[in-house]
C-alpha positions, 0 to 999 in steps of 0.5 A: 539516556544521551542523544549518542547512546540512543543514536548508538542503538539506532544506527543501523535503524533505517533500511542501512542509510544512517550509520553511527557518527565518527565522534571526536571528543573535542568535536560536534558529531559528523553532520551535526550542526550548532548555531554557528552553521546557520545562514544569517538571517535564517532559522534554519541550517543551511546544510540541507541536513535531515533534522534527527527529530523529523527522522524519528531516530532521536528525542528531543534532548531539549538542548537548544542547538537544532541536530542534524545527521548526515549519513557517511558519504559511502552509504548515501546512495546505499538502498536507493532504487532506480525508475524501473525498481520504482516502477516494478514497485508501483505495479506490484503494490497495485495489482495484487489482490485486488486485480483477482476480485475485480470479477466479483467487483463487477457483480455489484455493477453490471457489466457497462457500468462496472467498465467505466467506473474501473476507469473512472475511479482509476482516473479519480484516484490517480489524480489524488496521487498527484494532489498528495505527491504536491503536498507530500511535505505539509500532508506528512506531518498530519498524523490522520493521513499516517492513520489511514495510509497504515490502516490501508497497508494493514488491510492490504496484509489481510487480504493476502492471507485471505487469497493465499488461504482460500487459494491452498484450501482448494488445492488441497480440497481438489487434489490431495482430497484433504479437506481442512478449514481455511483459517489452518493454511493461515496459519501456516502462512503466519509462520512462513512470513515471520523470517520475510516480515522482519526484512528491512531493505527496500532495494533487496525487496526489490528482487523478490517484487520482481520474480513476484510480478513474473509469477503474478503475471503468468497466473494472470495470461493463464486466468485470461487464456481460460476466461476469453475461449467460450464467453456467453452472448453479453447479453446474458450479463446485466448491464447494471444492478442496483444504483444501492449496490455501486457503493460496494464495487466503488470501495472494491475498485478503489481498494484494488486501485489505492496503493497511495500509502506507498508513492511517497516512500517508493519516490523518495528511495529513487536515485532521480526522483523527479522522474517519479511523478512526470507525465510519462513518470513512473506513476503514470505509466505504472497505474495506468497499466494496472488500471487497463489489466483490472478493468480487463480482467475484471469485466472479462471475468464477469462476463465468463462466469456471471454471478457464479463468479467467485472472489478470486478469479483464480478459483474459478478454473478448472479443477481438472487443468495442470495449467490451471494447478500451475497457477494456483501454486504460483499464485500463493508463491506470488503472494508469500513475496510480496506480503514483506514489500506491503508490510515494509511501509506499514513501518516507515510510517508508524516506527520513526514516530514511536521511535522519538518517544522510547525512552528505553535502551532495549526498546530502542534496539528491539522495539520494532521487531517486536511491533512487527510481529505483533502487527503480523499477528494482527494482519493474521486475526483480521483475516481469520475472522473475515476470510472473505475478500470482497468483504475486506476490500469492500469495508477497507476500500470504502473507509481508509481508500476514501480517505486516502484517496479523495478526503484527504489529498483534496483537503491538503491542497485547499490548505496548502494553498490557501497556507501559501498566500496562493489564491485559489480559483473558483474552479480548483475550490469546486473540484477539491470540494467535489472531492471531498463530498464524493469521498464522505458519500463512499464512505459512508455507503460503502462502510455500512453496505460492507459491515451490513454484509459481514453481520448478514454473513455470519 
């Protein structure tokens, strides 16, 4: 198969930004260099042109001219998203799920403990944001760091089958008196999210992430407006628990808080993307705002219902409500838009590089439907046979958040800079190795906490 007949297939591929070449016979492809167009003196084109082989829309043809695409000028900009739509992003990627278990989080705290370690963790985890963002281009061709930021973004899809089945289940339990098993409203989940999971357009997922976010964020003024009236003395809350048990809320926290699987993809779709990672950036302003909203609701939410506290808040509230009821329609809504955005950078990371190694036509132009749906199928199994989402945040947060968020970003950045010929300070080394040391205690704690529970739940 050629290089154009393989790229003819593709053309279309990646989010409507590379289109097929205008060919001439006598001619090189548009975008596509030979020899002739490098610097003197160079390896490398000085085109800036992105190699087709790191794109993972080719194979290596073993030809020894190195090609390059460029899409066509009307479609450069086609897909791209500006600061706010960046930042909507950030945010809903972020306060999903695991803003809802945030209450049950606290449970394995305290109340005290629980509210500096929400801040604690947010700030760790952000820093690590930052550390992979400054090596963003040696840490992407680390095939562990695509292993767990996928796994992550897979765990995340669980959990939304997780909070919309238990979510319908007890509407249908509460008002219409119908009692089924939980797995049932999953499955009729599966099938709605099968036309949304295929959608490829980050900036047409933008607008179902914003009315999300709205949703989301009415659900959460109607939880806070339950939860606040009525609070007991905080003196009938622990302040901490058991020092064995932190492990648990940390791998929750860090769940909740650990969307690093989506800051490189989401900057790199920015028109400006230099305003993604500045002080008062995208980044910033985006996590510290759903690092207040957590640790808001989750000790609230704690302190209102204690160890009656259930793992998503929502479920709390009053049965007997219309308002509540409003919520707990709104919420599922909420989450049926957003699953497609959490389940687009599942792809962007796993299809180029399956991609560069098909050899078959028909693979090549069906290949990723059919991944996404067995992937959807899976995030679906995960759920069905764990449908408890402390569980799931706690055993995903506690392996693939760790990784992602302290493991690997401090790990980066020592051979980043040591790769470089950039000495490193006493100090920077201390703390990447804090890093490091902190993240393989988590992980192994949290992990086997998690899996003891789910063996001692079932």
């Amino acid at each position: 198969m050629t290089t154009l007949e393989k790229k003819q297939l593709i053309g279309s591929w990646k989010n409507g930004q590379v289109n097929e070449a205008y060919l001439e016979p006598s001619a090189p492809p548009l975008g596509i260099t030979t020899p002739s167009t490098q610097s003197a003196g160079s390896g490398e084109p000085s085109d800036g042109l992105i190699p087709l082989q790191d794109s993972g829309l080719v194979e290596s043809s073993g030809v020894s001219e190195r090609k390059r695409i460029l899409p066509p000028p009307e479609t450069e900009e086609k897909g791209r998203i500006n600061s706010f739509e960046a930042f909507v992003h950030i945010v809903r990627c972020h306060a999903g799920s695991g803003l809802l278990g945030a209450a049950r989080a606290v449970n394995y705290a305290g109340l005290v403990v629980g509210f500096f370690l929400f801040i604690a963790s947010g700030f760790l985890v952000l820093t690590g944001m930052h550390l992979i963002l400054s090596c963003a281009r040696r840490l992407g061709e680390r095939s562990a760091s695509i292993f767990f930021s996928a796994l992550l973004q897979f765990g995340v899809c669980a959990f939304f089958f997780v909070v919309v089945g238990d979510g319908v289940k007890q509407l249908f339990d509460d008002f219409l008196d119908i009692h089924l098993d939980v797995r049932i409203y999953m499955v009729v989940m599966l099938v709605l999210l099968i036309g949304p999971a295929f959608v490829k357009r980050l900036d047409i997922l933008a607008i179902f992430s914003g009315i999300a976010n709205v949703l989301f964020g009415t659900c959460l003024l109607i939880a806070l407006g339950y939860i606040v009236p009525g609070l007991p003395p905080i003196t009938t809350r622990p302040a901490y628990t058991s020092v064995w048990s932190v492990p648990m809320f940390l791998g929750q926290a860090l769940m909740a808080l650990e969307g690093i699987a989506v800051i490189v993809p989401v900057q790199n779709k920015m028109k400006k993307p230099e305003k993604f990672s500045s002080i008062f950036g995208v980044l910033n302003l985006g996590l510290s705002f759903v690092i207040c909203l957590m640790t808001v609701l989750g000790c609230l939410g704690y302190w209102k219902y204690g160890l009656d506290t259930k793992t998503n808040i929502l479920l709390n509230l009053p049965a007997d409500q219309w308002l509540c009821l409003a919520a707990k329609i709104m919420m599922p809504l909420s989450i049926l838009m957003t699953y497609p955005i959490q389940f687009y950078f599942i792809f962007v990371m796993i299809w180029p590089p399956v991609a560069d190694r098909i050899q078959s036509p028909w693979l090549l132009g069906n290949g990723e439907y059919i991944q996404r749906m067995i992937t959807l199928v899976l995030t679906f199994a995960c759920a069905a046979f764990v449908p408890h989402l402390d569980l799931l945040m706690a055993l995903f947060g506690s392996t693939c958040a760790t990784f992602l968020g302290f493991i690997i970003p401090a790990t980066a950045d020592i051979v980043s800079r040591t790769s470089e010929g950039d000495r490193i300070t006493v100090l920077h080394l201390v703390k990447d190795v804090m890093y490091i040391i902190f993240g393989i205690f988590i992980f192994l704690s949290g992990s086997y906490l998690a899996m003891k529970s789910i063996i001692d739940t079932f």
